[in-house]
ROSE-4610 file (N, C-alpha, C; in Angstrom, 1 decimal, always signed):
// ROSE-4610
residu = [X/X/X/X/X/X/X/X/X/X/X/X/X/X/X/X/X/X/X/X/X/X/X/X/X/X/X/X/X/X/X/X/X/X/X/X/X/X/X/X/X/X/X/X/X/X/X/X/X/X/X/X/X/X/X/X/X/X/X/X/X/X/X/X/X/X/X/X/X/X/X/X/X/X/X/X/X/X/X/X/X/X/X/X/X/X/X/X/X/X/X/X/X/X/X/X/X/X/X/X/X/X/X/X/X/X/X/X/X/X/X/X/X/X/X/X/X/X/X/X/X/X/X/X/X/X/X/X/X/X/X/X/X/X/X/X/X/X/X/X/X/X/X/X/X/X/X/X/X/X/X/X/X/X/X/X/X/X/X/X/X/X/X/X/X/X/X/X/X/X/X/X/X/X/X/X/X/X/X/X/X/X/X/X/X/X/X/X/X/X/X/X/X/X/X/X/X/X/X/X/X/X/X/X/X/X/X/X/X/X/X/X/X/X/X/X/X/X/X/X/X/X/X/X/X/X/X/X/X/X/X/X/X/X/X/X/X/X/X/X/X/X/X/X/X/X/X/X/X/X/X/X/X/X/X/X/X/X/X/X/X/X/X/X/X/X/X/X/X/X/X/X/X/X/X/X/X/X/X/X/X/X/X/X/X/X/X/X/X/X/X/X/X/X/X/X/X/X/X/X/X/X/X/X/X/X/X/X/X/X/X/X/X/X/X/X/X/X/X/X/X/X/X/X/X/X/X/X/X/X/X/X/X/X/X/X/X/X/X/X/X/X/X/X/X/X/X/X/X/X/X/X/X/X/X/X/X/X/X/X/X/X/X/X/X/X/X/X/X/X/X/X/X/X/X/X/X/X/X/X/X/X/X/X/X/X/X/X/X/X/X/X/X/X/X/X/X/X/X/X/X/X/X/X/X/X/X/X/X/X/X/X/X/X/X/X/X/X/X/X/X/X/X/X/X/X/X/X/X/X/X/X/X/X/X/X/X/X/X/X/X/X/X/X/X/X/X/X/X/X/X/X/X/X/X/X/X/X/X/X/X/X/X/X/X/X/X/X/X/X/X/X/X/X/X/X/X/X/X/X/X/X/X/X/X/X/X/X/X/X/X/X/X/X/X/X/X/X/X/X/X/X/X/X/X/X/X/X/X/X/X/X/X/X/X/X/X/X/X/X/X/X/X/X/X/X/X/X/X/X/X/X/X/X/X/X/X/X/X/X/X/X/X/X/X/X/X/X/X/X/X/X/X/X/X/X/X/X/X/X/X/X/X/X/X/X/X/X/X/X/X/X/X/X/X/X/X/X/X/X/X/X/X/X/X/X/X/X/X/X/X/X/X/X/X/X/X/X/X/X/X/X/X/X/X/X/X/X/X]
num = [1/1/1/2/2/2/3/3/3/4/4/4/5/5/5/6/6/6/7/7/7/8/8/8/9/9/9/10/10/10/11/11/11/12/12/12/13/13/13/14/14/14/15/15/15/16/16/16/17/17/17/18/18/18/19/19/19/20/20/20/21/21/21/22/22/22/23/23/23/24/24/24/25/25/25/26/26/26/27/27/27/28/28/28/29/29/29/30/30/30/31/31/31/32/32/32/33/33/33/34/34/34/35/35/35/36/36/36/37/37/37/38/38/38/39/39/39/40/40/40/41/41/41/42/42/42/43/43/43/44/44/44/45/45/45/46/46/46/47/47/47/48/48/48/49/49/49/50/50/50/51/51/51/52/52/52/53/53/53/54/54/54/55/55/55/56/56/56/57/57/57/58/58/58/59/59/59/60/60/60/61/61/61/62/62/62/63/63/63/64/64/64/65/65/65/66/66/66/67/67/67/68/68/68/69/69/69/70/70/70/71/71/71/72/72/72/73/73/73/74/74/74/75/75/75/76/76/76/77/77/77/78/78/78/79/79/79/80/80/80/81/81/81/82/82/82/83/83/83/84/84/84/85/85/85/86/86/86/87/87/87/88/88/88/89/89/89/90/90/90/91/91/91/92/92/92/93/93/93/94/94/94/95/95/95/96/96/96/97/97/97/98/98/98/99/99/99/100/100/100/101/101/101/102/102/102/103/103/103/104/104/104/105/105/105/106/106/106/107/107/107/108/108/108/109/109/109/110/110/110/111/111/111/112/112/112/113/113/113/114/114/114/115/115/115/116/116/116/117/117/117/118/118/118/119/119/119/120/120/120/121/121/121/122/122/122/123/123/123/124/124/124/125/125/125/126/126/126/127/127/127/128/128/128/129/129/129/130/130/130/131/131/131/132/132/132/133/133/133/134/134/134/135/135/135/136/136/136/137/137/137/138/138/138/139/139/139/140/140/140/141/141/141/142/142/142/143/143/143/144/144/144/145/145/145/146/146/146/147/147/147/148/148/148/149/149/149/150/150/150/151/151/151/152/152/152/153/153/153/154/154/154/155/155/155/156/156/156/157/157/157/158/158/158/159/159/159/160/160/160/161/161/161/162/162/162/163/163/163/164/164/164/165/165/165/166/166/166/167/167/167/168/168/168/169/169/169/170/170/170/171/171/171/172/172/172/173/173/173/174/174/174/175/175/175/176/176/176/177/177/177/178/178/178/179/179/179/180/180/180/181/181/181/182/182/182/183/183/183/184/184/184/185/185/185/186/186/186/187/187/187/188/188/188/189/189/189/190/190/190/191/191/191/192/192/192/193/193/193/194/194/194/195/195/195/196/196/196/197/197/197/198/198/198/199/199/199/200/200/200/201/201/201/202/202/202/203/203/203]
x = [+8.1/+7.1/+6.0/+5.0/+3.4/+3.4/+3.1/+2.6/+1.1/+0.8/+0.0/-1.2/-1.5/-2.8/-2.8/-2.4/-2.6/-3.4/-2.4/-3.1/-4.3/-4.1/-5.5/-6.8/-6.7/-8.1/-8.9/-8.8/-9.5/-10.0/-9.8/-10.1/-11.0/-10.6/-11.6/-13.2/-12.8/-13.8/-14.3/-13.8/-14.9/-15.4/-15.1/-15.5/-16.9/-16.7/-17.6/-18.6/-18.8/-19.8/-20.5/-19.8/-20.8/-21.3/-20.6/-21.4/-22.7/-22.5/-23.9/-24.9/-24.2/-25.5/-26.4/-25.0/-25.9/-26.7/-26.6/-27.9/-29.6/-30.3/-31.7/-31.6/-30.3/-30.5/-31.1/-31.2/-32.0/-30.8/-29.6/-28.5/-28.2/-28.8/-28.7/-30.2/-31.0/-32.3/-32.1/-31.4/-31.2/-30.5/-29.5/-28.5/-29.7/-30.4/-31.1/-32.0/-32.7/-33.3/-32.7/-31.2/-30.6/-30.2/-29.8/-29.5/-31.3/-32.2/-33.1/-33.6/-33.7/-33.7/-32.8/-31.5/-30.6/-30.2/-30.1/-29.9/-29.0/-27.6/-26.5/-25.4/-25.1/-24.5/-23.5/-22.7/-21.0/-21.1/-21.9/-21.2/-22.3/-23.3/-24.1/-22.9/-22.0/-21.6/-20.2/-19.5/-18.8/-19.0/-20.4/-20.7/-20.9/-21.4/-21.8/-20.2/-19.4/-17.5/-17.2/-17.2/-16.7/-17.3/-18.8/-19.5/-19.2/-18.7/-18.6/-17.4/-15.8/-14.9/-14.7/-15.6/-15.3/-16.2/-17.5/-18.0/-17.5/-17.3/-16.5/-15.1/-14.4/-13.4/-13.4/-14.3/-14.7/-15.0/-16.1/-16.5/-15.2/-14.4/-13.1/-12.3/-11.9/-11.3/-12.0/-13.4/-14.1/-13.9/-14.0/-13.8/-12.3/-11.4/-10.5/-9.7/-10.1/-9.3/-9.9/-11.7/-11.9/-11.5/-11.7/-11.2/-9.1/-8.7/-7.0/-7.0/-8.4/-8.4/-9.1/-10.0/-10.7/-10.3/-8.8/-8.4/-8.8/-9.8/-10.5/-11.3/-11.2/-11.9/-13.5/-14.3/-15.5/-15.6/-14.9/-15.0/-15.2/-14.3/-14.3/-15.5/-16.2/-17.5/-18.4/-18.1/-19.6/-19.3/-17.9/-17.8/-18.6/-18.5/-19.0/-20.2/-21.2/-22.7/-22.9/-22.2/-22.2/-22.8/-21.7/-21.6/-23.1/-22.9/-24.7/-25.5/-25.4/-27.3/-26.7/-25.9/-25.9/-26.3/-26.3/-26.5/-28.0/-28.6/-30.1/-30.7/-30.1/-30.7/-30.6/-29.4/-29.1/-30.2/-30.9/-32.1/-33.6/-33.9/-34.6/-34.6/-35.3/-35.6/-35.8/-35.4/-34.9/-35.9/-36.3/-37.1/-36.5/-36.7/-36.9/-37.6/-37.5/-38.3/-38.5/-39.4/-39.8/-38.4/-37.7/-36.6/-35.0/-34.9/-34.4/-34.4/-35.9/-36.0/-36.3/-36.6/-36.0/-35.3/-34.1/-32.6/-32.2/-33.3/-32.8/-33.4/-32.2/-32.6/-31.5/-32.5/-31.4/-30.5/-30.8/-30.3/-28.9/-28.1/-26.8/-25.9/-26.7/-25.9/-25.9/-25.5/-26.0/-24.4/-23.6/-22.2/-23.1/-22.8/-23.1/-24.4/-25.7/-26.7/-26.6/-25.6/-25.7/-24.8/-24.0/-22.8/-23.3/-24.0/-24.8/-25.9/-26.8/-27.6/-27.6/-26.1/-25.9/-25.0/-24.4/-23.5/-24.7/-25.5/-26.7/-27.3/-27.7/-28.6/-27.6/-26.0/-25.1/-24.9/-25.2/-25.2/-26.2/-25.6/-26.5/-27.1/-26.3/-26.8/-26.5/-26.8/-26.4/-25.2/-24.3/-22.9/-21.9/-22.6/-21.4/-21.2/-22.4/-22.0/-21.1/-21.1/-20.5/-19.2/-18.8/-17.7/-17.0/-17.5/-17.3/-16.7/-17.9/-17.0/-16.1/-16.3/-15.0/-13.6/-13.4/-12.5/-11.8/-12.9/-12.7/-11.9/-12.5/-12.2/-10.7/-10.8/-9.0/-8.1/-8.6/-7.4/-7.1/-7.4/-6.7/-8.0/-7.9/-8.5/-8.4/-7.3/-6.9/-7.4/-7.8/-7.6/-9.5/-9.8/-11.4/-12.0/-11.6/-11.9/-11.9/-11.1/-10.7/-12.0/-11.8/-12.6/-14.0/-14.8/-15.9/-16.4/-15.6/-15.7/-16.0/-15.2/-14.7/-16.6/-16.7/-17.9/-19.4/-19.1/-20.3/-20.4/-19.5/-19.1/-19.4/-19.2/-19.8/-21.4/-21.6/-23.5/-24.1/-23.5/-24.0/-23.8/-22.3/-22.6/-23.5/-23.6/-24.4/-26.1/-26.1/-27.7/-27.6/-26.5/-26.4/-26.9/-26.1/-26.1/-27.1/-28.0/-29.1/-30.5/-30.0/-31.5/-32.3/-33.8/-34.8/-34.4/-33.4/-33.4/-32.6/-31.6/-31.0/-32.0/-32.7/-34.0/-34.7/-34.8/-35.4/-34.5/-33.6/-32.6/-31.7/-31.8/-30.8/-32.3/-31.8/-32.6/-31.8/-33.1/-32.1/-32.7/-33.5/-33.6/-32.0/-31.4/-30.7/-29.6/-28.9/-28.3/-28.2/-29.1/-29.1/-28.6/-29.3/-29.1/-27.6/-27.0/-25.2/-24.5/-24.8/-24.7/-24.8/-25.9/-26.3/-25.5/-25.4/-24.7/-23.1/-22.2/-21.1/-21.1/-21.7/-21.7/-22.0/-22.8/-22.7/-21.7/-20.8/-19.5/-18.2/-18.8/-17.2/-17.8/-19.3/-19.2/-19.2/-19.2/-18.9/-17.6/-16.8/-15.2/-14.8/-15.2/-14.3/-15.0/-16.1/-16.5/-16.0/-15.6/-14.6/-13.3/-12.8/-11.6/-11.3/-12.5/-12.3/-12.5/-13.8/-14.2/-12.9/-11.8/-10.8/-9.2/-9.4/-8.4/-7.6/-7.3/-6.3/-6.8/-5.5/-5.5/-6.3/-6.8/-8.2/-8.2/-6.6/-6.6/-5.7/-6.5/-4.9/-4.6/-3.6/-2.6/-1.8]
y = [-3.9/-2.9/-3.5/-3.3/-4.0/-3.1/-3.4/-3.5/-2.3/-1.5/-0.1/-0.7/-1.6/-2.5/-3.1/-4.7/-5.7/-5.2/-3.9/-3.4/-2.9/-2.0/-1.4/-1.7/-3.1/-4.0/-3.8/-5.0/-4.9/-3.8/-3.2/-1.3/-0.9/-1.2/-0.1/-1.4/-2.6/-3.5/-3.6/-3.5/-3.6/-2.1/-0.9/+0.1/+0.3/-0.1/+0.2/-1.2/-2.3/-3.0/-2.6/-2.3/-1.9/-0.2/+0.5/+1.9/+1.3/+0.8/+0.5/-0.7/-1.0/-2.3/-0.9/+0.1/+1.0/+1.6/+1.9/+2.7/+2.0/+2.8/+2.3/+1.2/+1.0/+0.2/+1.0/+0.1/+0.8/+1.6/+1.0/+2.3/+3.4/+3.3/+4.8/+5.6/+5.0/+5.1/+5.8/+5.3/+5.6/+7.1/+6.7/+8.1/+9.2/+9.0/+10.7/+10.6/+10.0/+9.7/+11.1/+10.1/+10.8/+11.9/+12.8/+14.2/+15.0/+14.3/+15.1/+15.5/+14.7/+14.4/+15.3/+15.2/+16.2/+17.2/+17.8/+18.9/+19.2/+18.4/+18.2/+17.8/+17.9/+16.6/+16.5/+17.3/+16.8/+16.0/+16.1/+15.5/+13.8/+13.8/+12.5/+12.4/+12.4/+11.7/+11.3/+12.0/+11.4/+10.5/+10.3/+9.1/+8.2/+8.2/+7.1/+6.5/+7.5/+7.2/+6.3/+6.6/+5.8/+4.5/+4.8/+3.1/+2.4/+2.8/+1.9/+1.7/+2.3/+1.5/+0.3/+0.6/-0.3/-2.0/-1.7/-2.3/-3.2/-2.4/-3.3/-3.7/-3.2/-3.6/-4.9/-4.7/-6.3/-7.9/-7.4/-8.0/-8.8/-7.2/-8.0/-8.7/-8.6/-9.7/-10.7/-11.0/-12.6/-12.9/-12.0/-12.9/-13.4/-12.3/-12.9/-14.2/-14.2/-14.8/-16.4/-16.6/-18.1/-18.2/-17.4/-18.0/-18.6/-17.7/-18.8/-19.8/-20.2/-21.3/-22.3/-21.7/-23.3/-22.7/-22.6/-22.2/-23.4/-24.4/-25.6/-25.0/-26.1/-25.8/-25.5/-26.7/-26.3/-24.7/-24.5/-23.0/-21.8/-22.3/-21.3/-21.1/-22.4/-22.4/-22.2/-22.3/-21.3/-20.1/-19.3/-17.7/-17.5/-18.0/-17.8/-17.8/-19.3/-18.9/-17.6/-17.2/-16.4/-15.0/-14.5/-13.6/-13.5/-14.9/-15.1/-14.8/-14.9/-14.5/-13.8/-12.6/-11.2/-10.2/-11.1/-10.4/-10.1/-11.9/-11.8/-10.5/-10.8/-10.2/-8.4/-8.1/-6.5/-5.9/-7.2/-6.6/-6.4/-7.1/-6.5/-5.1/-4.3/-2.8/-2.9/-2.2/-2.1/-0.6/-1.1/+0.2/+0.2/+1.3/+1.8/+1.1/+0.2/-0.3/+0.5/-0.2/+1.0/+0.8/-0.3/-0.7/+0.3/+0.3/+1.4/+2.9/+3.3/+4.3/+4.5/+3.7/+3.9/+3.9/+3.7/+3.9/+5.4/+6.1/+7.6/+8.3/+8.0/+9.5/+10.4/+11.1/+12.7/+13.3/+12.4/+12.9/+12.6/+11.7/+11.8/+12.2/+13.4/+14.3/+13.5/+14.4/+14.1/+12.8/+13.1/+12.1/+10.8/+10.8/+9.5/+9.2/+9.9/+9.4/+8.3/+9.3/+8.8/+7.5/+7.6/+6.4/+5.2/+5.2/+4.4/+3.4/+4.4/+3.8/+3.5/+3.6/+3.0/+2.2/+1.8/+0.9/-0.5/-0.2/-1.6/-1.8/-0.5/-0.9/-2.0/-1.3/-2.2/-3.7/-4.5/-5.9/-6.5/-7.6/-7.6/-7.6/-6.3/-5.6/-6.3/-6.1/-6.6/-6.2/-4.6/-4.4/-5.3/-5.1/-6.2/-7.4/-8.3/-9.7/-9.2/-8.5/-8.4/-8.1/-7.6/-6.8/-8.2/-9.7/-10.7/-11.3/-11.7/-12.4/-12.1/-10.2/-9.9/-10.1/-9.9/-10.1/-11.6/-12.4/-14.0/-14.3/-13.4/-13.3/-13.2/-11.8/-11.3/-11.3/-12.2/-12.7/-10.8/-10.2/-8.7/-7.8/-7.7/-7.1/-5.4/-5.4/-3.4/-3.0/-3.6/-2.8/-3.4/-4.1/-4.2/-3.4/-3.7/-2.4/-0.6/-0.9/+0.4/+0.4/+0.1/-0.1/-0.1/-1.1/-0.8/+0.5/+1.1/+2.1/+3.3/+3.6/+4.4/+4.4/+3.0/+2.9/+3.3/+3.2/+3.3/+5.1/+5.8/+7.2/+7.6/+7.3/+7.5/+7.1/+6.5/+6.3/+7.5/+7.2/+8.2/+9.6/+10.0/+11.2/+12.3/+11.6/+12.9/+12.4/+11.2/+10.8/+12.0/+12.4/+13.1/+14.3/+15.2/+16.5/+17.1/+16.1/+16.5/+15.4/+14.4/+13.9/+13.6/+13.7/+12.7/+13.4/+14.9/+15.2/+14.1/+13.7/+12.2/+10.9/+10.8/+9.6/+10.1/+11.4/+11.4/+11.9/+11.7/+12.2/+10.7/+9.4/+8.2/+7.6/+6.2/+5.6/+4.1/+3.7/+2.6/+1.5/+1.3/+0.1/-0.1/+0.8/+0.5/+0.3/+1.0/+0.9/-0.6/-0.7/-2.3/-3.1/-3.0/-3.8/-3.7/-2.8/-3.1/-3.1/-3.1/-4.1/-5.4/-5.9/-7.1/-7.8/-7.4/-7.7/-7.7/-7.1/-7.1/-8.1/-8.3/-9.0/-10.7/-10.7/-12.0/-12.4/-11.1/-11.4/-12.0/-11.4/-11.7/-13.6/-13.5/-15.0/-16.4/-15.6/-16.6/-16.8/-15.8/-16.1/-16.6/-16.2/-17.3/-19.1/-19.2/-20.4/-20.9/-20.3/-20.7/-21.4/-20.7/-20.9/-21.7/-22.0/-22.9/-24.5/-24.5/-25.1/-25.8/-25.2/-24.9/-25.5/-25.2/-25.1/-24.2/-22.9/-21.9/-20.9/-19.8/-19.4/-18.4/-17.7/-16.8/-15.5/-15.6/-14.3/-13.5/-11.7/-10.9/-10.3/-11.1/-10.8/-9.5]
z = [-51.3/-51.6/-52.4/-52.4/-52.5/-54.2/-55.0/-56.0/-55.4/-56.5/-56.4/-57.2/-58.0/-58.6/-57.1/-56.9/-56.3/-54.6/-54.3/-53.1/-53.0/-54.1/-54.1/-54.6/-54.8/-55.8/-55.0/-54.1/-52.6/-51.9/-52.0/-51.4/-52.7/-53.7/-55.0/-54.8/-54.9/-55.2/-53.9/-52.4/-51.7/-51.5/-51.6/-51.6/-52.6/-53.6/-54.9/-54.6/-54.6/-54.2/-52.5/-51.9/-50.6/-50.7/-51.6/-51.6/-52.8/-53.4/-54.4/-53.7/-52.6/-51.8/-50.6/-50.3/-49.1/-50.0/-50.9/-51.8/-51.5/-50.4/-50.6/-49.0/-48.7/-47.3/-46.3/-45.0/-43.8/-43.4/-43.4/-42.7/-43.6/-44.5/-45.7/-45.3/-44.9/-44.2/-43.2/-42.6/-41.1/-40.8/-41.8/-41.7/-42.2/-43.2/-43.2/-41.8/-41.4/-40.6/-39.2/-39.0/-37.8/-38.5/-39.4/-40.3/-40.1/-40.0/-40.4/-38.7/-38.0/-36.8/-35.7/-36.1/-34.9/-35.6/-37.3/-37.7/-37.6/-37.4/-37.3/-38.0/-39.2/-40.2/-40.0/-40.1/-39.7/-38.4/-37.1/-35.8/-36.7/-37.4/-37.7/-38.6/-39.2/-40.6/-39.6/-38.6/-37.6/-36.7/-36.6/-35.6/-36.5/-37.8/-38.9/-39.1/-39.2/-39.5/-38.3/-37.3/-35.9/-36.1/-36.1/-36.1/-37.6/-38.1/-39.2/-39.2/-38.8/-38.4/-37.3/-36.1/-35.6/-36.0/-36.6/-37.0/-38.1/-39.1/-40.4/-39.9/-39.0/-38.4/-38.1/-37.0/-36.3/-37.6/-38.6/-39.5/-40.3/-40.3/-41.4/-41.0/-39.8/-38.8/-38.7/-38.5/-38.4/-39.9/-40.8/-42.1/-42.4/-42.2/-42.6/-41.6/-40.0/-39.1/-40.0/-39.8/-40.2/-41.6/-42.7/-44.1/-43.7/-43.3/-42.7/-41.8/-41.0/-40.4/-41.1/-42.2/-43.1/-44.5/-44.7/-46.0/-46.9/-46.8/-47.6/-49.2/-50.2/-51.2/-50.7/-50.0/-49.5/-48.9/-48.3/-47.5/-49.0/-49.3/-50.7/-51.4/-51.3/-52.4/-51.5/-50.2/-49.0/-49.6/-49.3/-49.5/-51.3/-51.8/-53.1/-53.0/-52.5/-52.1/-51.4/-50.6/-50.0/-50.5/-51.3/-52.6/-53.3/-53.8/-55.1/-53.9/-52.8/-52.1/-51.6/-51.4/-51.4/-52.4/-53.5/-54.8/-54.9/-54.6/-54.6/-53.4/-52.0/-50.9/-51.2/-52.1/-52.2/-53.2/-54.2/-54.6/-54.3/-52.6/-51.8/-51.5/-51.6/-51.6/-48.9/-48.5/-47.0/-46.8/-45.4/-44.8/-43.2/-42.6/-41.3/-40.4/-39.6/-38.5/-37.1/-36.6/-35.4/-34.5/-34.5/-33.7/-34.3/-35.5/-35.8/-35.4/-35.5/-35.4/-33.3/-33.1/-31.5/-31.2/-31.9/-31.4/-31.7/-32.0/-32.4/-30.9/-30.4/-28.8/-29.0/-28.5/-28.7/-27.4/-26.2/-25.0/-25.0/-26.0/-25.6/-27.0/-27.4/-28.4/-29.7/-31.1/-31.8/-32.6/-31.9/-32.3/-31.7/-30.8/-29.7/-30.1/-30.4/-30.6/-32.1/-33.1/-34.4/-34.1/-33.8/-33.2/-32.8/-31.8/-31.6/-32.1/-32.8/-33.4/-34.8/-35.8/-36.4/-36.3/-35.4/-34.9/-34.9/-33.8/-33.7/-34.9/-35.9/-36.4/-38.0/-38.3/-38.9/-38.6/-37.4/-37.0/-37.7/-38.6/-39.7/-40.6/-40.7/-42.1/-43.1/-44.2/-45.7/-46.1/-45.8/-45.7/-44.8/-43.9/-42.5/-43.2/-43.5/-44.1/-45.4/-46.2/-47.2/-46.9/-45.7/-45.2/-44.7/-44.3/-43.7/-45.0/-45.9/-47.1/-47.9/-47.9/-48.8/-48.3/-46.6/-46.2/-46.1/-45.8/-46.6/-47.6/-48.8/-50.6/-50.3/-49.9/-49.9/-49.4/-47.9/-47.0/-46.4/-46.6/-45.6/-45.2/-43.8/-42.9/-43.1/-43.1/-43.4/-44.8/-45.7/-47.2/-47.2/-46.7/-46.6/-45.9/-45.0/-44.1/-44.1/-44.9/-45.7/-46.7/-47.4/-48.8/-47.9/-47.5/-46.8/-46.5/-45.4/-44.8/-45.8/-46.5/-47.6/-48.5/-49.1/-49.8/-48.9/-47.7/-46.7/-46.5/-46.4/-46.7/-48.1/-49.2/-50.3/-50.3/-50.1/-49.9/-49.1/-47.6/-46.8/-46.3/-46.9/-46.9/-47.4/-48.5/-49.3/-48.7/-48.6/-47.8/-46.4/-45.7/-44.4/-44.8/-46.3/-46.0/-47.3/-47.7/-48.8/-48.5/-48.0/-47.2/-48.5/-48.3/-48.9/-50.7/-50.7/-52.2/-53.0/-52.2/-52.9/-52.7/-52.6/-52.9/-54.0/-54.2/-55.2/-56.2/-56.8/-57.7/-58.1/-57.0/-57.4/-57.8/-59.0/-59.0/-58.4/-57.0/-56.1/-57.2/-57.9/-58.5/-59.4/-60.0/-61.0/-60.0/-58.5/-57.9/-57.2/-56.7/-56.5/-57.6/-58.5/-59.6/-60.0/-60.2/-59.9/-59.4/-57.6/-56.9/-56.7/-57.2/-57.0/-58.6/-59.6/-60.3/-60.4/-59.5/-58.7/-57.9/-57.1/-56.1/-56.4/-57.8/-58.5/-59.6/-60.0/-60.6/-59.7/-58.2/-57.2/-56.5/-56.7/-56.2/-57.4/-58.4/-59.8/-59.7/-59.6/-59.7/-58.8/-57.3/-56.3/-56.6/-57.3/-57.4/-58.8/-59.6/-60.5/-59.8/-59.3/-58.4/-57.6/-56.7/-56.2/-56.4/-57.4/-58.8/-59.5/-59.8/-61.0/-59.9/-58.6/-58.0/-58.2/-58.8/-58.7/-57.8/-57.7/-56.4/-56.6/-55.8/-55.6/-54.8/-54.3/-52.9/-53.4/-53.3/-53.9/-52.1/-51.7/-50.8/-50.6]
């Protein structure tokens, strides 16, 4: 039986760093975008859910499959670079491009429309890579993926069913900023670690 700490780190920590990186992203963008657009939020916050399972899905599997095939000290101290310039890149402030926003048609409903075009517009993104290293960090695909998903639903739900009033009620500068300071705590420690040589994965 799995220990109720050790399992759930990975799920609270990647949840809570990717809901405070989606704060102010294009896919937090996107989602009011597609909410304001098809006037629909439950079938948009269902297609945001679908594409972000299969997406972070995919992600957590490429992280975790190559961190078990270059389980190397070097590898370790990439995933940690990794981390520090996600930290820097999450305090870049993210807009709407015309390529985004062309992915908003309305002809194939508003599930499939939203599904869609945050599915493409997630490849990527500053979540997906983060969804790659963390699953790296913790060696497990299910509890990242979990966690991810989970954090990308806390950003964007309420972006789905209150729109531009949550832009103006969060402040993203401070959000980033504890993000980006999370994200520079988890690449210090795996570079301690692997720096240090002790073990680094909660399994």
């Amino acid at each position: 039986m799995i220990a109720p700490g050790p399992f759930l780190a990975p799920v609270a920590t990647s949840a809570s760093v990717v809901a405070l990186a989606e704060v102010g992203d294009k896919t937090m963008l996107l989602a009011i975008l597609l909410a304001s657009r098809l006037r629909k939020p439950w079938a948009v916050l269902a297609g945001i859910l679908c594409a972000t399972i299969v997406n972070h899905g995919i992600a957590a599997f490429v992280g975790s499959t190559v961190s078990g095939l270059l389980d190397t000290r070097w590898f370790h101290i990439v995933v940690a670079l990794s981390f520090l310039a996600m930290a820097v890149w999450t305090l870049i402030p993210d807009r709407i491009g015309a390529d985004e926003e062309a992915a908003v048609v309305t002809h194939h409903g508003a599930f499939l429309t939203s599904a869609i075009a945050f599915f493409l517009t997630e490849i990527g993104d500053k979540t997906q890579i983060a969804t790659i290293a963390l699953a790296a960090h913790y060696h497990s695909v299910l509890r990242v993926a979990l966690g991810t998903t989970l954090g990308m639903l806390i950003a964007d739900g309420p972006a789905v069913f209150f729109g531009a009033a949550i832009m103006r009620r969060i402040s993203f500068r401070i959000a980033r900023g504890i993000g980006a300071a999370l994200f520079a705590a988890l690449g210090l420690w795996q570079l301690w670690s692997a720096l240090s040589g002790s073990g680094i994965h909660a399994r």
